[in-house]
N, C-alpha and C positions, 0 to 999 in steps of 0.2 A: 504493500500500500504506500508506502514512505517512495520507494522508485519510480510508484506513478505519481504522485502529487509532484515528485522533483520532474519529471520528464513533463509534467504539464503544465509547470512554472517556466520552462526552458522555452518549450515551444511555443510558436506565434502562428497566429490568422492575421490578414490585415483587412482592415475595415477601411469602410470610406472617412472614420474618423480617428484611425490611426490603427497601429499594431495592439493586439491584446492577447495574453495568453491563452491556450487553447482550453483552458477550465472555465474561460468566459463565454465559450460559445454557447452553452448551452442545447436549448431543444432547438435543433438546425433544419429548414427546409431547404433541399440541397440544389430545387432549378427552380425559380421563380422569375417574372417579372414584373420588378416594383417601378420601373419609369420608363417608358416607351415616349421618347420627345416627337414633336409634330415636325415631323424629316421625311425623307423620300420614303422611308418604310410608309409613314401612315399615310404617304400622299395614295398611296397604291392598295393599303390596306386600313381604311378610317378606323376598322373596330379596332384593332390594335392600341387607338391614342391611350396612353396614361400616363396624363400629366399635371392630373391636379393636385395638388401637395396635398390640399386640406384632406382630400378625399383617402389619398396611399392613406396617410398618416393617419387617420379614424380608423382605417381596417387593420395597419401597423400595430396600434393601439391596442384596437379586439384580441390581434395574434397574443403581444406582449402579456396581456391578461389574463389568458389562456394558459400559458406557460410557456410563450416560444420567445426565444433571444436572437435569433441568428437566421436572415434569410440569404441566399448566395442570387445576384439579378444576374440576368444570362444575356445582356447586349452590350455586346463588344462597340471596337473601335468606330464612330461616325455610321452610326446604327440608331438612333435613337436615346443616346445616352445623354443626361443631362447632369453635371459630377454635382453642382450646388442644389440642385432639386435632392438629390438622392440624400447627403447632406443634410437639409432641412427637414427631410422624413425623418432622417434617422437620431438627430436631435430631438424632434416633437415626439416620433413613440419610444423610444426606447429601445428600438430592435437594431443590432448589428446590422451592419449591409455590405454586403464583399460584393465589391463592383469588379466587371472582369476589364479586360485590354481582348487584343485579336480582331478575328476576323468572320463575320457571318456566310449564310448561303451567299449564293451571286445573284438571286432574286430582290435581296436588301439592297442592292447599289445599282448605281445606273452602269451602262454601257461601258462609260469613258473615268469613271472612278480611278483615283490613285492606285488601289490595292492591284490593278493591272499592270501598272507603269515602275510599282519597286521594284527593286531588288530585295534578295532573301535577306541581305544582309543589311539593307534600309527598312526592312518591316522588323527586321529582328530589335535591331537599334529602337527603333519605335514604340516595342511595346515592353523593351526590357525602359525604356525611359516613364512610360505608364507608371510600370511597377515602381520604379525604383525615385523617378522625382515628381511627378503628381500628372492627372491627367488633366488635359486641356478645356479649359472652361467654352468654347466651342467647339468642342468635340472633333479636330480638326476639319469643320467645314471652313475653315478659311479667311482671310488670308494669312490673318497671322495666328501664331501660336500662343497663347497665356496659359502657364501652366500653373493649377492650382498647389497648395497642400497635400491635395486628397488622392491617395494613389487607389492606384488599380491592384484586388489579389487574386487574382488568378488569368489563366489565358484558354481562349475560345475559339474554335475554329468548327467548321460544319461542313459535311459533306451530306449528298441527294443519293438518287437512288442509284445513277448513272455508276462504272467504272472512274477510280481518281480520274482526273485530269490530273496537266502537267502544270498548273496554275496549283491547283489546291496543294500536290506535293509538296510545291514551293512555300503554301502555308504553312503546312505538318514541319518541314522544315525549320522557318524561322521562331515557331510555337515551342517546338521543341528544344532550338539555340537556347532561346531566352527563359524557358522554363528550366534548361540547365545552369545558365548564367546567373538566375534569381534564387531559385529556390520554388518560384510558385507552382501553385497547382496547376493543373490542365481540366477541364471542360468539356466536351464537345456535343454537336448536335446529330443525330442521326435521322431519318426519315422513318420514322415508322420503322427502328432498330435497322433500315439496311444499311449495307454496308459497314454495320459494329464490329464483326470479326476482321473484317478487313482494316479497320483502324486499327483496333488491338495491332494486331501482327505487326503494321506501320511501326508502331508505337515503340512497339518492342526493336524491330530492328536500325530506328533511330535512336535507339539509348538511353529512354525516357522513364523514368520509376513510376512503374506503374501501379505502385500503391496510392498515387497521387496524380493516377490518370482516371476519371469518371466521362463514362459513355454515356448520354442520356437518351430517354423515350424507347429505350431496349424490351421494355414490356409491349412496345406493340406490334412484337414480331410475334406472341401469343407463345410460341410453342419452348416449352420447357429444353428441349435438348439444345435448340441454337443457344439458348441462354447460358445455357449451360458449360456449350463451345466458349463463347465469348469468357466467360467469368474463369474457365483453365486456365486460359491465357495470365490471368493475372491483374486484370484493369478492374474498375471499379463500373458499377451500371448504378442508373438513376432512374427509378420506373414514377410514375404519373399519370397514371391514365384511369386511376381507381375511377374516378368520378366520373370519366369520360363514355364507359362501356353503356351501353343500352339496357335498360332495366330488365327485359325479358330476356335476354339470354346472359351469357357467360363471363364475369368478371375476370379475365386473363389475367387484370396484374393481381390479385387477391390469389388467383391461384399458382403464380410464379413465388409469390410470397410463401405459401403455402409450400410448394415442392421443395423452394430453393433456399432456404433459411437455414434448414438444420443442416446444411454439408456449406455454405456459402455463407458463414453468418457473419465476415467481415466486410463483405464486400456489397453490399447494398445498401441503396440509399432512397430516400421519398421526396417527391416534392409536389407542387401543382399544376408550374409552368401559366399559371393563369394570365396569357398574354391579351388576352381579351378582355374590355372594360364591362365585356356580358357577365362576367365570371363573377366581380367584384359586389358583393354585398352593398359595399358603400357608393358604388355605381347603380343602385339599384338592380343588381344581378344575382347568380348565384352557382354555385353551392357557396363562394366565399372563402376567404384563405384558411380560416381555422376548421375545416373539412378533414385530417389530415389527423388533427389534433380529437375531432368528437366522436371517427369514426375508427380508424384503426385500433387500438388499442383495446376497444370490445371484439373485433374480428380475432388477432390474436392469440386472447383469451380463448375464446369460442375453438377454436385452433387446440389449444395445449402449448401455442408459441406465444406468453406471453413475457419469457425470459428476452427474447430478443427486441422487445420494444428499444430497451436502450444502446443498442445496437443501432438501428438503425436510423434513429433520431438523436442518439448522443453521441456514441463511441466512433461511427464510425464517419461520420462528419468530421469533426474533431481531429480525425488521424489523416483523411482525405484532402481538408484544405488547410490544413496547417504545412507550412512552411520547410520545405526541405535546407537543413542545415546543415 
């Protein structure tokens, strides 16, 4: 007990409001999005906007009272990211915010966007400067750069359904430099889990610690054994889609929970992903962030799995975006 409290004084998460030890994170949802700014994302996708402070920071609130500290937002570099909004949330409710750096789908940018024009070693520099001296209070939409206080913890990068391109390699690459260079965590998005294993494998033979790589939306490839593929490998999976499944048939991610807990009980993690202002209670929508927090934990039970609650909501957050030192 004395060499976990010392390893958990040691190690760090960084938040949008600085570094805190990993005993602060707390109950952690491990893929959300708490600030989608009104950018080329939401010119092409309106429901997506969230950006009213008052509003995050009421359902923030709810979360924090509930018992949640720690939410991880999942939009990377001049995506919708707003670093003083997130900020202001996270002052008003109380809840940690690990804002990421990197790179989204190619669907989020235009045509003619930068992230086609760098270099590996110009994106790399880019988001180890996120991490390392604060991100840009214009989120580099231009022309010039002002870099906050407020760093970036983790890095993001997303591939579709398609085989890589030679573009996205070149992101895996620079994602990975700088995740070497920093210490942070990795991220990623997958489409309805494809393409998971083939990250992994990436992952691995670009040298990346994949205790501190998490695959997200891996639950909606449904079937237990690719899961199962993927998690050998060594990487970390983010599933979310409890709420999502249609009420008359089959909860997939309840029951990957269900298969894949007692032989995987390190390597899973929960979140909402609720990129939609439909989802938000305090948008007048629903289920609402604390969904997560009112429902699992009777399921669980119900289960005979209710050892692994903190597993998945404490431990293994905690070990995933903390800090490689």
């Amino acid at each position: 007990m004395e060499k976990q409290l010392e390893y958990d004084r040691q190690k760090f998460f960084r938040t949008v409001l600085g570094d805190r030890p990993v005993s602060e994170m707390g109950l952690t949802y491990a893929h959300e999005h708490i600030v989608i700014e009104d950018s080329y994302v939401t010119a092409a996708h309106p429901e997506f906007l969230l950006n009213d402070v008052e509003k995050i920071a009421e359902e923030l609130s709810e979360f924090y009272s509930a018992g949640g500290r720690t939410v991880v937002d999942t939009m990377p570099a001049n995506c919708g990211r707003n670093v003083l909004k997130s900020v202001a949330i996270s002052q008003r409710s109380g809840v940690n915010i690990i804002l990421p750096t990197g790179i989204h789908l190619e669907i989020y940018y235009p045509k003619n966007h930068w992230r086609y024009a760098y270099t590996e070693d110009e994106l790399t520099q880019l988001f180890i400067e996120d991490i390392e001296k604060g991100i840009d209070r214009f989120d580099y939409s231009g022309p010039y750069i002002q870099r906050t206080p407020h760093k970036a913890g983790l890095l993001k990068l997303a591939t579709g359904d398609e085989t890589f391109t030679k573009h996205q390699e070149l992101i895996f690459r620079a994602v990975v430099n700088a995740h070497l260079e920093t210490g942070a965590p990795i991220l990623t998005h997958t489409n309805f889990g494809r393409q998971a294993l083939e990250q992994a494998k990436l992952f691995e033979r670009l040298g990346a610690n994949l205790e501190h790589v998490v695959l997200s939306h891996v639950d909606r490839a449904k079937h237990v054994d690719y899961n199962k593929a993927v998690l050998d490998t060594g990487v970390r999976v983010e599933y979310d889609s409890a709420f999502r499944w249609k009420n008359d048939g089959a909860n997939y991610t309840l029951e990957l929970l269900e298969q894949l807990l007692p032989d995987y009980p390190d390597q899973i993690t929960l979140g909402m992903d609720m990129a939609k202002s439909a989802y938000w209670k305090s948008y007048g929508g629903a289920p609402g962030l604390n969904y997560l927090i009112d429902t699992i934990p009777e399921f669980l039970r119900s289960k005979g799995l209710e050892d692994y609650y903190n597993k998945v909501f404490f431990d293994n957050p905690r070990q995933l975006y903390s800090f490689i030192q």
